[in-house]
C-alpha positions in Angstrom: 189.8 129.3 -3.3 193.4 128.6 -4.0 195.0 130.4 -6.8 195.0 127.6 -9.7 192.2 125.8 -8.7 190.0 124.9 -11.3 191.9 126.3 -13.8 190.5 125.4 -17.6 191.9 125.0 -21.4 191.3 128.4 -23.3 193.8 128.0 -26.2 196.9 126.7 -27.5 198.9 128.0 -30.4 201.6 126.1 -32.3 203.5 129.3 -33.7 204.0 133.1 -33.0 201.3 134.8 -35.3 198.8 132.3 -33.3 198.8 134.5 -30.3 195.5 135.4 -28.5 195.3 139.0 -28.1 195.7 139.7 -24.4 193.0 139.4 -22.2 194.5 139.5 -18.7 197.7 139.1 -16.6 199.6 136.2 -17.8 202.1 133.6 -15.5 204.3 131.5 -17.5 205.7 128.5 -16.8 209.1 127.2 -18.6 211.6 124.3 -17.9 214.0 121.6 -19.1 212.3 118.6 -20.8 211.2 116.2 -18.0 212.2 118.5 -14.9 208.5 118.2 -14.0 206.5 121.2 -15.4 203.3 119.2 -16.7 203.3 117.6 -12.9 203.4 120.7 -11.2 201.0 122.5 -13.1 198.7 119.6 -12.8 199.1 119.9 -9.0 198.8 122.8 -8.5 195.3 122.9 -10.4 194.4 119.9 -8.4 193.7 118.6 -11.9 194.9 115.2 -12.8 196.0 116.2 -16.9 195.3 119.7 -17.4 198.9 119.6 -18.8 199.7 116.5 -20.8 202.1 114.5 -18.6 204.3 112.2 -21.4 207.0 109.9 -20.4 208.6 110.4 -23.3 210.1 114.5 -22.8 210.4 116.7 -25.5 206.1 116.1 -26.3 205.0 119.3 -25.5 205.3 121.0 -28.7 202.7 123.9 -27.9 201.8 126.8 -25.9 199.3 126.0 -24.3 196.8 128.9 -22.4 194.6 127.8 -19.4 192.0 130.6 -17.6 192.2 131.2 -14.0 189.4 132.0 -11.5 190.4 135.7 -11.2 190.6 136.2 -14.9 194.6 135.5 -15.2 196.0 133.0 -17.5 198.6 130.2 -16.8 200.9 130.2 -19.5 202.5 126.3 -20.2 206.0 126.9 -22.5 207.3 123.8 -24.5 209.8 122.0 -22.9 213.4 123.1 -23.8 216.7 120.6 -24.0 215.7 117.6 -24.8 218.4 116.1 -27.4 216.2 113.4 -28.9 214.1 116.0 -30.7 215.5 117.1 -34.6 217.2 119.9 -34.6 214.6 122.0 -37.1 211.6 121.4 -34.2 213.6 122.3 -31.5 214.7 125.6 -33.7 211.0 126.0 -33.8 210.0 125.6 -30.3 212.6 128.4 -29.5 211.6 130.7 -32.0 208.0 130.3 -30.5 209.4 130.5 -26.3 211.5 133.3 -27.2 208.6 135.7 -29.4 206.3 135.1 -26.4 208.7 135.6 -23.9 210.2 139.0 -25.5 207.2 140.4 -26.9 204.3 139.3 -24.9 203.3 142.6 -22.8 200.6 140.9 -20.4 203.4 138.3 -19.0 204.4 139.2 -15.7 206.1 136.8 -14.2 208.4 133.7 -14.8 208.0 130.1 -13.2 211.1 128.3 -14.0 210.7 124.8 -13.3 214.3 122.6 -12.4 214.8 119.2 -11.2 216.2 119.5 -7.6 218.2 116.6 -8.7 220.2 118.7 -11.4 219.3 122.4 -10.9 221.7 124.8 -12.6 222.4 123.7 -15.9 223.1 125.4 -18.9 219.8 125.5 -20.0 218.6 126.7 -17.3 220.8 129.5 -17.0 221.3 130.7 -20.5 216.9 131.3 -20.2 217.6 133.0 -16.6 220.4 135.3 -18.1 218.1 135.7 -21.1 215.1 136.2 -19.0 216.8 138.6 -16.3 216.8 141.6 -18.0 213.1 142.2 -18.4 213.0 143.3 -15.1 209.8 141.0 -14.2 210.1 138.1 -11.2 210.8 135.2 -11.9 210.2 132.1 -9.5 212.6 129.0 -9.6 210.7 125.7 -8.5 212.9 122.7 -7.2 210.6 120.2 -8.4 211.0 116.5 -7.3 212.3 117.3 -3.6 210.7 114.5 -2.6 213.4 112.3 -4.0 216.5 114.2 -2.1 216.5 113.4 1.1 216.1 116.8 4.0 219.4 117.6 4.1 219.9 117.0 0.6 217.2 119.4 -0.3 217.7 122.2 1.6 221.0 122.0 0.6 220.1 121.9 -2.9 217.6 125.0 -2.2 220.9 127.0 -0.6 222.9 126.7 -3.5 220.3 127.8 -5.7 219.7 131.0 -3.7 223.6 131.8 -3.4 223.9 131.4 -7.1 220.9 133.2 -8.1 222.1 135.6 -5.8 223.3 138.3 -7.9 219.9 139.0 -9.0 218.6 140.3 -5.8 214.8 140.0 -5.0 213.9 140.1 -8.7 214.1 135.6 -8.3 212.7 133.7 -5.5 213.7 129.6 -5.0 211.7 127.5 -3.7 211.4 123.2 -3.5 208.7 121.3 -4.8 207.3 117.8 -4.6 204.3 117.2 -7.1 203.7 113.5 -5.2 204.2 114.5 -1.7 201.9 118.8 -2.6 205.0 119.8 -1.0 205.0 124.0 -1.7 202.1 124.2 -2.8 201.4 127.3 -0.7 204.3 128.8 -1.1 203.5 129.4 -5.1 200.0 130.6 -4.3 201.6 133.1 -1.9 204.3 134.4 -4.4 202.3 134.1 -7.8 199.4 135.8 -5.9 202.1 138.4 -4.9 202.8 139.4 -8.7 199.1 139.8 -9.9 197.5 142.6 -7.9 198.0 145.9 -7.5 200.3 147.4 -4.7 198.6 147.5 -1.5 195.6 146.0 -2.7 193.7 143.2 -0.5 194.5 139.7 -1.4 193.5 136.3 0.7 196.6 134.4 1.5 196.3 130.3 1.7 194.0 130.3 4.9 191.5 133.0 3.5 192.9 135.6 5.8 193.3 139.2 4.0 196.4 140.6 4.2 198.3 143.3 1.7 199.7 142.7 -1.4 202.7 144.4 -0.7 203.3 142.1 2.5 202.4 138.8 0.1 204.7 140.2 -2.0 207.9 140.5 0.4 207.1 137.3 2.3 207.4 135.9 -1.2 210.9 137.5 -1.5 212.2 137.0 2.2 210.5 133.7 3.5 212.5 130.4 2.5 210.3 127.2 2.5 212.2 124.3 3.6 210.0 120.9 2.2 207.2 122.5 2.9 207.4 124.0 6.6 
């Protein structure tokens, strides 16, 4: 069964002494105000609004927890940058990103989520360079690759890569297309990468067994291209 599949609600928690106690692994997923991070999630779980999709960004004002099949937990940040939101809520929201994020010890990994449209902002960076040092993996999803055209994309996807770069294998890029389930696999693969052991089994997207260690550096040395 895919990775997020039937994925369901356990908790959310509005501020930092609300935090569950851990009980399992945990994958969090971050990004800029409308990049596309309720959509993907959603997709990913095959689940039409397990995350709250808003047209208006800047709604998600929670963290919200959602139980996986193997015991793991997805981990859905508020959304960061959007302008339109007072300055004392936004303080908030990064008070309560930044105390899970530096304190949580069952996170271990990061899904950053940017628009393939406008990758690379400040942002985006400032929570990579803050992120970095933690030594965990992070993954970088391109969502909305379905509205760039090939070239554009994997384009867009290159200059990621050369500018995350610097950070060796620690950050793997990736594009994304919540309409068109474009990389779907490719997330299974890498998530499913970071939460077992080394050289543990682990099914890869066609029910085949195959290492975790070999998941784990196809993850790092395989580059999707709109979904071949």
């Amino acid at each position: 069964m895919p990775l997020f599949r039937n994925a369901t609600f356990e908790i959310s928690i509005a501020k930092p002494s609300g935090l569950p106690p851990p009980s399992g692994a945990e994958v969090a997923f971050a990004g800029r105000s409308n990049a596309g991070k309720s959509s993907a999630i959603n997709t990913l779980a095959g689940h039409v609004r397990l995350a709250y999709v808003s047209k208006t960004p800047g709604r998600t004002q929670l963290i919200n927890f959602f139980r996986l099949n193997n015991g793991a937990l997805l981990v859905d940040l508020p959304g960061y940058g959007y302008a339109a939101v007072p300055e004392k809520i936004r303080r908030q929201w990064s008070g309560l990103i930044e105390t899970y994020l530096r304190t949580r010890e069952s996170l271990i990994g990061l899904v950053l989520i940017m628009d393939s449209r406008h990758p690379l902002t400040p942002l985006d960076l400032n929570m990579i360079d803050w992120f970095a040092p933690s030594g965990r993996p992070m993954h970088v999803l391109l969502t909305k690759s379905d509205k760039l055209s090939r070239g554009a994309a994997a384009a867009t996807l290159q200059e990621v890569r050369r500018a995350l770069e610097p950070l060796g294998p620690q950050v793997t890029v990736q594009l994304f297309s919540s309409l068109k389930k474009i990389g779907v696999e490719e997330v299974e693969r890498v998530i499913g990468g970071w939460l077992v052991p080394p050289g543990a089994a682990v099914e890869d997207a066609a029910g085949t067994p195959s290492a975790a260690g070999d998941a784990a550096a196809d993850a790092k040395t395989k580059a999707p291209d709109q979904g071949t």
